[in-house]
C-alpha positions as a Markdown table, in Angstrom:
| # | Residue | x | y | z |
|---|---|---|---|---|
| 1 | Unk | 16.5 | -3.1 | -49.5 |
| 2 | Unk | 15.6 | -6.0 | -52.0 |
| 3 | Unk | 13.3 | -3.7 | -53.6 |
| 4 | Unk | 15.9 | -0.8 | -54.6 |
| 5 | Unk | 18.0 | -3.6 | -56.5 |
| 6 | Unk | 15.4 | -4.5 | -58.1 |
| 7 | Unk | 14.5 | -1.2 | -59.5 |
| 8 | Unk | 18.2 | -0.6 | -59.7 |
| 9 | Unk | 18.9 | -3.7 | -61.8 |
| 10 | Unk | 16.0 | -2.5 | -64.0 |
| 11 | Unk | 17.1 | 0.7 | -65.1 |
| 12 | Unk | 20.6 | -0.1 | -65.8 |
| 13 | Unk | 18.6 | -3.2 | -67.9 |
| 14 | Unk | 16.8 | -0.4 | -69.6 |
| 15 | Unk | 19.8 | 2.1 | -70.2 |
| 16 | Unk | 21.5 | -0.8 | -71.5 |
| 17 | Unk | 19.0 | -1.6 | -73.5 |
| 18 | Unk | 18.2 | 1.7 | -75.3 |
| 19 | Unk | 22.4 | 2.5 | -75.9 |
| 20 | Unk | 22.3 | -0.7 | -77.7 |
| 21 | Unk | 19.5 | 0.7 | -79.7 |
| 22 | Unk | 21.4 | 3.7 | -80.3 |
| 23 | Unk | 24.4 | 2.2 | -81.3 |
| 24 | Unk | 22.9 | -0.8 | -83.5 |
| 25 | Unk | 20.7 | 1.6 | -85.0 |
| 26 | Unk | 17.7 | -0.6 | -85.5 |
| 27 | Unk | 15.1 | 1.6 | -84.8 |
| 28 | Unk | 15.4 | 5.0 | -87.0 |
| 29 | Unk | 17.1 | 8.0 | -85.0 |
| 30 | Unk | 14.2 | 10.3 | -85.2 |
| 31 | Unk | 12.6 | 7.7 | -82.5 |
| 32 | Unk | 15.0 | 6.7 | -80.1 |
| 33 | Unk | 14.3 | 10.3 | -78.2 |
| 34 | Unk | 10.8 | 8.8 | -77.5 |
| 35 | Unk | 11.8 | 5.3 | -75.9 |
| 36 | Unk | 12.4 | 7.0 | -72.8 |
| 37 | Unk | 9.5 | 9.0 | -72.8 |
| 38 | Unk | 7.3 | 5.7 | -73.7 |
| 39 | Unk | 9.1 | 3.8 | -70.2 |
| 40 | Unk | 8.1 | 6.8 | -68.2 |
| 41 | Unk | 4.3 | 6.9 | -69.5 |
| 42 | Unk | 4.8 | 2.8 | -69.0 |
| 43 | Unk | 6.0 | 3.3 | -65.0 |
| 44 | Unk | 3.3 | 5.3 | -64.5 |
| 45 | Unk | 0.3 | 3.0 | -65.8 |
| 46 | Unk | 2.1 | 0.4 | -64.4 |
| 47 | Unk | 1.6 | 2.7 | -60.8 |
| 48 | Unk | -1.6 | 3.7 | -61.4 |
| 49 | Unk | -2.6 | 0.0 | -62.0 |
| 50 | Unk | -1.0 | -1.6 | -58.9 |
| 51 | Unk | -2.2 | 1.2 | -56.6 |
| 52 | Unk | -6.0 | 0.2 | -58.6 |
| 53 | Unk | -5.7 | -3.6 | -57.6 |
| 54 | Unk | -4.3 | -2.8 | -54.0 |
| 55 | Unk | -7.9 | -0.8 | -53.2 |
| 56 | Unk | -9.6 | -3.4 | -55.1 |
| 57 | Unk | -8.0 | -6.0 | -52.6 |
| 58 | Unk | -8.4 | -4.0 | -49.6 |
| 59 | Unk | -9.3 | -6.4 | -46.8 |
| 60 | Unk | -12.9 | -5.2 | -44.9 |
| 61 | Unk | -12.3 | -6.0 | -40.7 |
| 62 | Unk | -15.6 | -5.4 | -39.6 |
| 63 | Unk | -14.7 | -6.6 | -35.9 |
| 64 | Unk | -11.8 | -3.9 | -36.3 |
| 65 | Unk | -14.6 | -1.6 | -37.0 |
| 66 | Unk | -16.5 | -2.2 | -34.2 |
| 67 | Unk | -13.5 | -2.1 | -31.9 |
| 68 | Unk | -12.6 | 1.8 | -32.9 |
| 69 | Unk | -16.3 | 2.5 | -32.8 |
| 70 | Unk | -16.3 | 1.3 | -29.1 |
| 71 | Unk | -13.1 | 3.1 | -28.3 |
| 72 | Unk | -14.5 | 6.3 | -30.0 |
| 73 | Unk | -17.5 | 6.0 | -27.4 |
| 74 | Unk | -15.3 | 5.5 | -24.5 |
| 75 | Unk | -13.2 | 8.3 | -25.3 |
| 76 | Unk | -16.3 | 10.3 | -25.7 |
| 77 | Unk | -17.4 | 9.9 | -22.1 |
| 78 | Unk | -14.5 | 10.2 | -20.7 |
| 79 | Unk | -14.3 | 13.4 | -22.3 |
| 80 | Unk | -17.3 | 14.6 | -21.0 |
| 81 | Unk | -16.6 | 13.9 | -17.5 |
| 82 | Unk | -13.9 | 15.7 | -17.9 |
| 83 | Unk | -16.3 | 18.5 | -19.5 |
| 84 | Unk | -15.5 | 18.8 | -22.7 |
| 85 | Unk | -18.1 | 19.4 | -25.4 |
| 86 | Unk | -17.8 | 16.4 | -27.5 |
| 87 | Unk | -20.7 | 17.3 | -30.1 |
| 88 | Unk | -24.1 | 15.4 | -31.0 |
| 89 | Unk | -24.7 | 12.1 | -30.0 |
């Protein structure tokens, strides 16, 4: 819930932002049409550059690993007792 006022409180910081541009005219008319364009392109490397660091962060559990790889094995066996043709081994 924190997180949707956040984003929330950002976009009406934005909006206000960019009708004060408007209004003030400080930046020529002929441009204003692009500032929302340029926060859109911005969200977006902004994205792409979190989701980036997240897999370059992503924690390696090699015990955790080996723990699935047993269970896989178990549930192998069990399948074939039961006769089911699991594949290679």
């Amino acid at each position: 819930m924190k997180q949707i006022v956040k984003i929330m409180t950002l976009l009406v910081a934005i909006t206000a932002m960019w009708i004060s541009l408007l209004q003030t005219a400080m930046i020529p008319r002929s441009y204003t049409w692009l500032l929302p364009l340029y926060l859109i392109v911005s969200l977006g490397c902004y994205g792409l550059l979190m989701v980036g660091i997240g897999l370059m962060q992503f924690p390696t559990c090699p015990h955790e690993a080996l723990l699935l790889q047993q269970d896989v094995i178990e549930a192998k066996e069990f399948l074939k007792h039961k006769g089911v043709d699991v594949g290679f081994d």
